[in-house]
N, CA, C and O atoms as a GROMACS GRO file, in nm:
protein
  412
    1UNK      N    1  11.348   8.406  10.199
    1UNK     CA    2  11.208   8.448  10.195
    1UNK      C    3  11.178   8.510  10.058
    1UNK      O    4  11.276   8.561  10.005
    2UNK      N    5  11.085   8.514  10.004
    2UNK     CA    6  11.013   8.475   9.874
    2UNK      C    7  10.967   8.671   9.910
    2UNK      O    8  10.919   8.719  10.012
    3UNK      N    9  11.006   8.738   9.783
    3UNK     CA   10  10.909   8.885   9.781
    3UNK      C   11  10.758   8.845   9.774
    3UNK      O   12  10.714   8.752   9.707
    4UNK      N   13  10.680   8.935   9.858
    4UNK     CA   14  10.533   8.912   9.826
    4UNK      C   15  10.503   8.955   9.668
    4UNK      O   16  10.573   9.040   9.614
    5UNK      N   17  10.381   8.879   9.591
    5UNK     CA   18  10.363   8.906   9.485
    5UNK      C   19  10.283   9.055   9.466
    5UNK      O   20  10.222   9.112   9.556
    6UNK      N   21  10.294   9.091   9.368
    6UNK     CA   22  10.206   9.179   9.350
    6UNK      C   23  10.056   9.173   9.311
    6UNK      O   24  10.055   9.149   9.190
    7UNK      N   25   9.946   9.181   9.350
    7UNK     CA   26   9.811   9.199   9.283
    7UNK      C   27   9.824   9.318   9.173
    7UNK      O   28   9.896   9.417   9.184
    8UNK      N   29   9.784   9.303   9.123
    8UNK     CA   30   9.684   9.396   9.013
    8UNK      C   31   9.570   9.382   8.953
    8UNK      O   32   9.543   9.292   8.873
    9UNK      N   33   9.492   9.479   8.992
    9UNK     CA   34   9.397   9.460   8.925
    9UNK      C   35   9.348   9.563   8.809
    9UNK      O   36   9.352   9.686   8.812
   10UNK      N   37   9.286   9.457   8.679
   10UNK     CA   38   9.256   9.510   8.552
   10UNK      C   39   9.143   9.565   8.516
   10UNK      O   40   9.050   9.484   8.525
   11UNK      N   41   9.106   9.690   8.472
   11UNK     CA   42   8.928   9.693   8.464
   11UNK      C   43   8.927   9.601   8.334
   11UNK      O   44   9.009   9.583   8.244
   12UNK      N   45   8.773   9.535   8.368
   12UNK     CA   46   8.754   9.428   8.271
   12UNK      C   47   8.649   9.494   8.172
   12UNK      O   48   8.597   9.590   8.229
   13UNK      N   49   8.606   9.479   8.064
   13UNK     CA   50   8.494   9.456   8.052
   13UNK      C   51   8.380   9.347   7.943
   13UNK      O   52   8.422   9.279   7.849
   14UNK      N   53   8.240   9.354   7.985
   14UNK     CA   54   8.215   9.232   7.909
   14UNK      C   55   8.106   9.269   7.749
   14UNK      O   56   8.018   9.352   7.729
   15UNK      N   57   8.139   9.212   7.703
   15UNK     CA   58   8.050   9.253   7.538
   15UNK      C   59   7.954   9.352   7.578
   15UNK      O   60   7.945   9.474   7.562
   16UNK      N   61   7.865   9.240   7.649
   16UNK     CA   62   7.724   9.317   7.630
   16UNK      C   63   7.724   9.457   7.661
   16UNK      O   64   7.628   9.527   7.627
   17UNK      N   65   7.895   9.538   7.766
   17UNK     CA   66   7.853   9.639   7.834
   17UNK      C   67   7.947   9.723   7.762
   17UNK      O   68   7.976   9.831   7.813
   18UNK      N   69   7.994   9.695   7.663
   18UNK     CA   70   8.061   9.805   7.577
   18UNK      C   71   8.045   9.892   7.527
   18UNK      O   72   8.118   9.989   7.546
   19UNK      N   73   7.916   9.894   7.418
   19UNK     CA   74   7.853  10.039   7.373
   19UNK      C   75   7.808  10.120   7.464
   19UNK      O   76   7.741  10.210   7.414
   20UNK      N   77   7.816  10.125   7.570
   20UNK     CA   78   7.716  10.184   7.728
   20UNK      C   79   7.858  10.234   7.780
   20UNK      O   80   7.882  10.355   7.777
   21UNK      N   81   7.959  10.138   7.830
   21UNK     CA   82   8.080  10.219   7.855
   21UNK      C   83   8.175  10.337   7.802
   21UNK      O   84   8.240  10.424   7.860
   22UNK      N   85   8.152  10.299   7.653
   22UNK     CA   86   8.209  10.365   7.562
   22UNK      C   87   8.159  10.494   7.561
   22UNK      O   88   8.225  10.598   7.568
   23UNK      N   89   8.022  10.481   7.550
   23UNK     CA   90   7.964  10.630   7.549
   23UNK      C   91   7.991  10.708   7.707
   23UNK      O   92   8.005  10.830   7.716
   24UNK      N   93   7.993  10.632   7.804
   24UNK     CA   94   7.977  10.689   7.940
   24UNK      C   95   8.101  10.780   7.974
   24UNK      O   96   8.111  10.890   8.029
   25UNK      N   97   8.225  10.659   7.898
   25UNK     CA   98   8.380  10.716   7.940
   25UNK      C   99   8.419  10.835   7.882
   25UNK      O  100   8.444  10.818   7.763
   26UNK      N  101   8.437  10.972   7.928
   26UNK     CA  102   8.442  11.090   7.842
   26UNK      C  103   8.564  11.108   7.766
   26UNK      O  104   8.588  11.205   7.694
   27UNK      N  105   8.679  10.958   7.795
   27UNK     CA  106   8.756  10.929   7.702
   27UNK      C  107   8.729  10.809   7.598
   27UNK      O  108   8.822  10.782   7.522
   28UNK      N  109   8.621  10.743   7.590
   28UNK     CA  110   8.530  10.631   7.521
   28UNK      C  111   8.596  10.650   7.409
   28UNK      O  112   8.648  10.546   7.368
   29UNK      N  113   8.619  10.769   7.327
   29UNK     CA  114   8.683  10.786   7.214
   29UNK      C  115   8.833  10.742   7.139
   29UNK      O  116   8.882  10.747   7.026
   30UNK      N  117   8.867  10.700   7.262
   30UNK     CA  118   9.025  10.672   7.269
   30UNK      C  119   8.997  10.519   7.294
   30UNK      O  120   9.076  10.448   7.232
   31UNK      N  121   8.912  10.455   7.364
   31UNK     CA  122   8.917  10.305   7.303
   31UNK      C  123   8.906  10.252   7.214
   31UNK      O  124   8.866  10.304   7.110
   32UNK      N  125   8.943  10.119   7.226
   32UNK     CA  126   8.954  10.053   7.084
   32UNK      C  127   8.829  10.057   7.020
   32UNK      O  128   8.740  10.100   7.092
   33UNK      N  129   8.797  10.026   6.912
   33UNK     CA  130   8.674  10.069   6.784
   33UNK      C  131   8.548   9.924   6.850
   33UNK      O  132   8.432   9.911   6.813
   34UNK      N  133   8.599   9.864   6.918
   34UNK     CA  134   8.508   9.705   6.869
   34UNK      C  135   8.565   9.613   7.050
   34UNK      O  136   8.681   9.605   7.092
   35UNK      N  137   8.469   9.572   7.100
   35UNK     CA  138   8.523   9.523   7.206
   35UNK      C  139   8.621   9.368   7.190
   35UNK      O  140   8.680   9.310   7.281
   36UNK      N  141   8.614   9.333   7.059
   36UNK     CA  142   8.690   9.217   7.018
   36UNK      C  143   8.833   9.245   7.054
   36UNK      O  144   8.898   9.185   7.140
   37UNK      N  145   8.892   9.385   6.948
   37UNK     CA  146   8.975   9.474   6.990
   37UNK      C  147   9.068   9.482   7.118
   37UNK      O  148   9.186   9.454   7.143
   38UNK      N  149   8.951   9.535   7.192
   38UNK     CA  150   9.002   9.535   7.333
   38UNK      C  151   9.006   9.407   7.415
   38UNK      O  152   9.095   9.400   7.500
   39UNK      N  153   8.951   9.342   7.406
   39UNK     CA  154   8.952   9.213   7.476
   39UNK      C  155   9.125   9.169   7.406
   39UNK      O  156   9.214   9.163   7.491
   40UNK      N  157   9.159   9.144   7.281
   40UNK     CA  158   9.274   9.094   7.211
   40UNK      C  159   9.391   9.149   7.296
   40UNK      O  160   9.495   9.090   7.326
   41UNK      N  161   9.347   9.291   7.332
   41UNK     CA  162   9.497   9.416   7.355
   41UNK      C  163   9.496   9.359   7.531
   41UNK      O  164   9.598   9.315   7.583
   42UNK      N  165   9.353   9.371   7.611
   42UNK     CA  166   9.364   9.355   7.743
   42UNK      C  167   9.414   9.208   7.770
   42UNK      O  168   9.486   9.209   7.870
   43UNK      N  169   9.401   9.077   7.713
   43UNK     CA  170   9.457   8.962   7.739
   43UNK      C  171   9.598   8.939   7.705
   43UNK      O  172   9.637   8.829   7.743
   44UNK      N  173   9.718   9.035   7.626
   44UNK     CA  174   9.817   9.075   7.615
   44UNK      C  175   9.866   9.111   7.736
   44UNK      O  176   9.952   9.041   7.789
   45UNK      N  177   9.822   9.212   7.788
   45UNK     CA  178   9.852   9.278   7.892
   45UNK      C  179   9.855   9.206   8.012
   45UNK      O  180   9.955   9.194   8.082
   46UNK      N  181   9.715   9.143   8.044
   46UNK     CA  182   9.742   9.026   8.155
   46UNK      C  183   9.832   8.932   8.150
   46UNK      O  184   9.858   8.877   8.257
   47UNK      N  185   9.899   8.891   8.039
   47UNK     CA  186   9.936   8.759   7.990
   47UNK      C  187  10.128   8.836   8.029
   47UNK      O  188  10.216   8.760   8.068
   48UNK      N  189  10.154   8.978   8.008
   48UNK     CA  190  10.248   8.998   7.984
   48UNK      C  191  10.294   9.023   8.159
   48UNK      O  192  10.402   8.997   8.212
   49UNK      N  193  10.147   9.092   8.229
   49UNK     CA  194  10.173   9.090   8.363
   49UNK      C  195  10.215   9.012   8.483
   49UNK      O  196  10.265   9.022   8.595
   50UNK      N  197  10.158   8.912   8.379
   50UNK     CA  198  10.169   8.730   8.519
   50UNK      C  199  10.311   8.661   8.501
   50UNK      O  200  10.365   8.585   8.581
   51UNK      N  201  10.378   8.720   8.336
   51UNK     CA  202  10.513   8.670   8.361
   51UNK      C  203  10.591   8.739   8.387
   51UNK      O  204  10.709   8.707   8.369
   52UNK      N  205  10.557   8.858   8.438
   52UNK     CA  206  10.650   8.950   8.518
   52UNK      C  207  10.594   8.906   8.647
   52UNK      O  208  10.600   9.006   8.718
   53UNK      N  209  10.551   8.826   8.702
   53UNK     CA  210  10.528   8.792   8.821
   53UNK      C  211  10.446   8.809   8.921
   53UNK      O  212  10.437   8.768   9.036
   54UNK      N  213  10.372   8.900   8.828
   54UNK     CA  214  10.251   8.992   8.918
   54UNK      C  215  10.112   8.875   8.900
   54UNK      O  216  10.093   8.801   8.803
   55UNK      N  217  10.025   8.885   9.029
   55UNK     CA  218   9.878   8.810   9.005
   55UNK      C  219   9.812   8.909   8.996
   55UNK      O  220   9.818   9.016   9.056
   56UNK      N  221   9.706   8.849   8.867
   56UNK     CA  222   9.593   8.986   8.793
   56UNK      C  223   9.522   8.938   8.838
   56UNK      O  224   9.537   8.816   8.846
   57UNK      N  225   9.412   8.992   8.890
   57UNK     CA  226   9.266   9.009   8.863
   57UNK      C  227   9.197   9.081   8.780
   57UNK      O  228   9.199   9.204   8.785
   58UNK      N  229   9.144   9.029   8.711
   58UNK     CA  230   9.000   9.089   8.619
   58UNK      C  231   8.898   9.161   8.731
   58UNK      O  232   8.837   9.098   8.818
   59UNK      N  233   8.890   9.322   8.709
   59UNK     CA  234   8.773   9.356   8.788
   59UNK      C  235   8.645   9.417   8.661
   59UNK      O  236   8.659   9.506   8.578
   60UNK      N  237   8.538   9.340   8.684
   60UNK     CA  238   8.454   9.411   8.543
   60UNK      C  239   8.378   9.495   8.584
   60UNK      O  240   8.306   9.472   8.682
   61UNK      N  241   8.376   9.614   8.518
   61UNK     CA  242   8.302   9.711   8.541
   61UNK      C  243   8.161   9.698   8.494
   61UNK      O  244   8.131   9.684   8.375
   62UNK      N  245   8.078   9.703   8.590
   62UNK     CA  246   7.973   9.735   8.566
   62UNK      C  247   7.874   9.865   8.567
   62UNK      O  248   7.842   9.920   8.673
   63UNK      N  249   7.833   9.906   8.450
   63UNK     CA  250   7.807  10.035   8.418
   63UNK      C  251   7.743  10.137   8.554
   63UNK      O  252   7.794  10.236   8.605
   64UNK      N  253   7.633  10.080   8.582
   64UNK     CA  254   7.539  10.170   8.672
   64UNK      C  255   7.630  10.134   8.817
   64UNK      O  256   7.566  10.196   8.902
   65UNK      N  257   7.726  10.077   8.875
   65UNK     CA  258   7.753  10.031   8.979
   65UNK      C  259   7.900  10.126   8.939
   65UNK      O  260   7.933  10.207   9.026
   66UNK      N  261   7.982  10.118   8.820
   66UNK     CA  262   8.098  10.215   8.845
   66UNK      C  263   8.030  10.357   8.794
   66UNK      O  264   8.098  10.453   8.829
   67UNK      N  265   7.967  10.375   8.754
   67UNK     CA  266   7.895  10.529   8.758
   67UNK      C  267   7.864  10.576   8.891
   67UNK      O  268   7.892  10.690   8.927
   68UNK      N  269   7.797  10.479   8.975
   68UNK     CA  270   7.793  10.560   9.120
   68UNK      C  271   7.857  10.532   9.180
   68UNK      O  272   7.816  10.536   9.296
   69UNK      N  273   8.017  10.476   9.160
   69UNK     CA  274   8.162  10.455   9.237
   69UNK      C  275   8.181  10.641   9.193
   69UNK      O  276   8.154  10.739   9.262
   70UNK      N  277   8.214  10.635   9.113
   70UNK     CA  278   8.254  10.755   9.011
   70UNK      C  279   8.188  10.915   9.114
   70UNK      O  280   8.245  11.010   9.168
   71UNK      N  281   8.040  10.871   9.097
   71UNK     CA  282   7.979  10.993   9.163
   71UNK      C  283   8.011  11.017   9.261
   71UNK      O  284   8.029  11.138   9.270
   72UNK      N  285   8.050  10.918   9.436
   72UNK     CA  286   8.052  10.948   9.510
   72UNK      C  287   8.170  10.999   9.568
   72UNK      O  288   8.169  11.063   9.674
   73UNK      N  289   8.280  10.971   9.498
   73UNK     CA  290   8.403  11.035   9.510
   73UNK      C  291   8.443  11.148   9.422
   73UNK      O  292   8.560  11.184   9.409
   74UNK      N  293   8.328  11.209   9.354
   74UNK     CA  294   8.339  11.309   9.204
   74UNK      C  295   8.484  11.269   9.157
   74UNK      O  296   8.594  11.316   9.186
   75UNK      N  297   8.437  11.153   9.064
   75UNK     CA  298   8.554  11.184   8.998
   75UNK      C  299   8.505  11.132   8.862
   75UNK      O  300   8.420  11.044   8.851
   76UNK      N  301   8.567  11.197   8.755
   76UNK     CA  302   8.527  11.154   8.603
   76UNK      C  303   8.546  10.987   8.582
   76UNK      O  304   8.621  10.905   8.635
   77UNK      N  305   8.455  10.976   8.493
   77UNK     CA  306   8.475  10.795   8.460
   77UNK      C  307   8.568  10.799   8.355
   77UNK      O  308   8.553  10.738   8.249
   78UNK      N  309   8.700  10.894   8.392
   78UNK     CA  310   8.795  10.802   8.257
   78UNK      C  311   8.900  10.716   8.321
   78UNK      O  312   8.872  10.660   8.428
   79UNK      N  313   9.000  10.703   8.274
   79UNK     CA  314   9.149  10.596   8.250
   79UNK      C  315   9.171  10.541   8.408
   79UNK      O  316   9.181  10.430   8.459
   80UNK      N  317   9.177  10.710   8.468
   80UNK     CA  318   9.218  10.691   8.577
   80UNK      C  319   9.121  10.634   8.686
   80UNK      O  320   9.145  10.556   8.779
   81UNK      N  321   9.020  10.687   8.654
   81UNK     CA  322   8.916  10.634   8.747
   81UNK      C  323   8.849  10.485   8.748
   81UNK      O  324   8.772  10.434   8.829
   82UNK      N  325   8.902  10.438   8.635
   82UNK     CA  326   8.909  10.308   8.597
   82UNK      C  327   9.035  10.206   8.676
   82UNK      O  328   9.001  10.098   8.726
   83UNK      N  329   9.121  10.234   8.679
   83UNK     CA  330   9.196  10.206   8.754
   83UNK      C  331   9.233  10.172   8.870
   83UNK      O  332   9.305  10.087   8.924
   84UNK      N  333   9.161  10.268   8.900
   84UNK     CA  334   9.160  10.363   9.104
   84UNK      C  335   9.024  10.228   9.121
   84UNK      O  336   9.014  10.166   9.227
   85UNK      N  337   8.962  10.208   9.044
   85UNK     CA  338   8.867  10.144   9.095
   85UNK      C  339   8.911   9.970   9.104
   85UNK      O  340   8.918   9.901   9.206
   86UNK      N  341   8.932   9.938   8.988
   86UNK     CA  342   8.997   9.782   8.998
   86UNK      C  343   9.064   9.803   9.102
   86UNK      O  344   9.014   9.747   9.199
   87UNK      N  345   9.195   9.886   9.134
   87UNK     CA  346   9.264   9.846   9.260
   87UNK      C  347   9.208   9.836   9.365
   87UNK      O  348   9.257   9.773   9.460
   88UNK      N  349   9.080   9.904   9.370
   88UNK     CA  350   9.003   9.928   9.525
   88UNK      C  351   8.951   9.790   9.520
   88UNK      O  352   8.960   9.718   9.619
   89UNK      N  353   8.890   9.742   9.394
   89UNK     CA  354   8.825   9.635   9.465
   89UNK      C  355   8.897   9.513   9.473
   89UNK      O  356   8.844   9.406   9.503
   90UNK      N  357   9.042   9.530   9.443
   90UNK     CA  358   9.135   9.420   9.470
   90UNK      C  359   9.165   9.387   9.584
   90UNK      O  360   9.175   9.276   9.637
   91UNK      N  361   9.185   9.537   9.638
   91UNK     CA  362   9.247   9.561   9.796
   91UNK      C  363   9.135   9.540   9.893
   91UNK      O  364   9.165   9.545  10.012
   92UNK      N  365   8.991   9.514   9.854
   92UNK     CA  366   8.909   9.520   9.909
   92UNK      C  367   8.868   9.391   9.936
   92UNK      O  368   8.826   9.354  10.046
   93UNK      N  369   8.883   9.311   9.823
   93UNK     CA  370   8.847   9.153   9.815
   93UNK      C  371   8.974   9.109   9.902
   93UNK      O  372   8.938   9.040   9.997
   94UNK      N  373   9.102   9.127   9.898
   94UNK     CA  374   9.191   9.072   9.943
   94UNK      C  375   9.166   9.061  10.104
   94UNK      O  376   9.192   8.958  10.164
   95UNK      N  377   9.100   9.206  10.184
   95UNK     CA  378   9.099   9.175  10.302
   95UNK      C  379   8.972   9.148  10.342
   95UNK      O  380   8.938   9.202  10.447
   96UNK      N  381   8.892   9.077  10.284
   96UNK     CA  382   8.758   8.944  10.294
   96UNK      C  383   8.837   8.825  10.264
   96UNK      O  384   8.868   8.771  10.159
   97UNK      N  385   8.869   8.793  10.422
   97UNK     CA  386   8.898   8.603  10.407
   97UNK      C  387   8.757   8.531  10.464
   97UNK      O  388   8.674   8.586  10.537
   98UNK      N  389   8.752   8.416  10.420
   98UNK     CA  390   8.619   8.342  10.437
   98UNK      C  391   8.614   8.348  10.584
   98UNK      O  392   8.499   8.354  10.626
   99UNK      N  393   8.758   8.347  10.727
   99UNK     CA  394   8.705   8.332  10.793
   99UNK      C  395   8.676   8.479  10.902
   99UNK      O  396   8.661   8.492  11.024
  100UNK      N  397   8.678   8.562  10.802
  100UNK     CA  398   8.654   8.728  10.894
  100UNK      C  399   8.451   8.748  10.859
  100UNK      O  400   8.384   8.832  10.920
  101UNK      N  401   8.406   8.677  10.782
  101UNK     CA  402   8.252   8.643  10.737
  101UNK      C  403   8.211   8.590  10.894
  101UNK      O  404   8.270   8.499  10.952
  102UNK      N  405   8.099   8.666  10.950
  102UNK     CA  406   8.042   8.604  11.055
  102UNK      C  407   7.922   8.517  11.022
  102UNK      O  408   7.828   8.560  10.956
  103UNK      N  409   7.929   8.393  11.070
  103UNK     CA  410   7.821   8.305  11.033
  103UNK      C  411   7.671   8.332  11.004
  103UNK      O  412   7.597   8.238  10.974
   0.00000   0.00000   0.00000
């Protein structure tokens, strides 16, 4: 029998929502300068994850939607809370199969 794989999930994010994240994250300062940057460093990381055997998901954050993830559990929008969140919505998508959807 085969180990189950691992999920992980990555916070993503997309151009347009970078200068907005950056400022939001009260560690924004510690990301990379340019979302080119980060996109280069985060596709490393996925790339290095899947041949360790793990399946990634990309979760993208979207500003006004992880700001009020953030609020309702008070927790700051940095590293960690970035994190805590991709996994939630990994673990969350995973147990939505098409056939638990009622018609």
């Amino acid at each position: 029998m085969e180990p189950a794989t691992v999920v992980i999930g990555i916070p993503w994010y997309r151009a347009e929502d970078w200068s907005t994240l950056k400022a939001m994250f009260p560690d924004g300062d510690q990301l990379h300068a340019t979302h080119a940057r980060w996109l280069a460093e985060a596709e490393k990381v996925e790339k290095r994850l899947s041949r360790e055997g793990h399946q990634v998901k990309r979760v993208t954050l979207e500003p006004s939607v992880f700001r009020s993830w953030c609020l309702l559990r008070g927790l700051a929008m940095d590293a960690s809370a970035r994190t805590h969140y991709a996994s939630e919505q990994v673990q969350r998508d995973d147990k939505v199969r098409p056939f638990d959807i009622a018609p």
